[in-house]
C-alpha positions in Angstrom: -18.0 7.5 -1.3 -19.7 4.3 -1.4 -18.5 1.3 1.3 -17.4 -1.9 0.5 -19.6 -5.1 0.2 -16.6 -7.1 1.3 -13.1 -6.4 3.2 -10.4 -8.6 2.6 -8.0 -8.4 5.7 -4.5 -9.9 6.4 -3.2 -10.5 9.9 0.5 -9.5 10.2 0.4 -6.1 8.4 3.4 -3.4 9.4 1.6 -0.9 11.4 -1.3 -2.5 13.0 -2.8 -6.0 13.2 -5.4 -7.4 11.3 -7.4 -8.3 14.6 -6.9 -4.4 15.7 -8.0 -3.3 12.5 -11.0 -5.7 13.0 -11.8 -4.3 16.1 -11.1 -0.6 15.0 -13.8 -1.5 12.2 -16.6 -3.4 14.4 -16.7 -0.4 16.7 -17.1 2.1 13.8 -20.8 2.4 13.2 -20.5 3.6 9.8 -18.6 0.2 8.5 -19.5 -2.0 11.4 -21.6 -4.6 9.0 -19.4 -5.0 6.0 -18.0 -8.8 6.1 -14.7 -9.0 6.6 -12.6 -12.3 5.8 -8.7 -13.1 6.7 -6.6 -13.9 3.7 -3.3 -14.6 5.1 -0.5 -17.0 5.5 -0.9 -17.2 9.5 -1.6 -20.6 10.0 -2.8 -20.1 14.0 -6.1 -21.8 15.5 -5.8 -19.5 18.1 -5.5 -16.5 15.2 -8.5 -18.1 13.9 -10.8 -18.7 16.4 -9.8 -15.1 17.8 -10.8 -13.6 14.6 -13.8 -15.1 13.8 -15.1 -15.0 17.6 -14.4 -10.9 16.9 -16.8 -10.9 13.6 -14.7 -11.9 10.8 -16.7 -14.3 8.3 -13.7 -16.3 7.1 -10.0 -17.3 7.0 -8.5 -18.0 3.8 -4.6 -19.2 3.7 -3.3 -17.5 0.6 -0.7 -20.5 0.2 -3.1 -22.9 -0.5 -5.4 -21.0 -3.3 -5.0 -19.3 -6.6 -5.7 -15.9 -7.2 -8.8 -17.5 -9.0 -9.9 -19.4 -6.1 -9.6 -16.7 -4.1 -12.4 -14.8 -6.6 -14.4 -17.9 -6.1 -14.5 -18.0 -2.4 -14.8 -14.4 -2.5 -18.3 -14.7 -4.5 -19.3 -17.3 -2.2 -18.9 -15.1 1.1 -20.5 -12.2 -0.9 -23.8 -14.5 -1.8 -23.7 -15.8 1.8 -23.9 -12.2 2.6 -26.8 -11.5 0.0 -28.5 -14.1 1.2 -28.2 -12.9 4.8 -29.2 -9.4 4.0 
């Protein structure tokens, strides 16, 4: 019932893209201003610069944090966000 403050979106999922999905969720008025950020393993400047030219907020690579650092980056795009708002 109540949207997210955050989405957390891979790239290479089985049924769609990440950068579809992306799409699919900046065109749907509804959910169009939630953040979105990459957490992946696609290591792809082209990737990159395609998904954050589309709206996403960030790319993490999940091979080079901890599932702790993850939480901690997580809280920083979600004050970025605050702070935005």
């Amino acid at each position: 019932a109540e949207a997210p403050n955050l989405i957390l979106l891979d790239v290479l999922m089985p049924e769609i893209s990440g950068l579809e999905l992306l799409d699919s969720i900046k065109n749907n008025e509804s959910i169009s201003q939630i953040p979105i950020v990459f957490l992946t393993n696609l290591r792809d400047d082209d990737t990159i610069k395609q998904g954050l030219a589309k709206g996403a907020i960030g790319y993490l690579m999940k091979t080079e944090l901890t599932p702790g650092q993850v939480v901690e980056e997580v809280k920083l795009f979600l004050n970025q966000t605050s702070q935005i708002s």
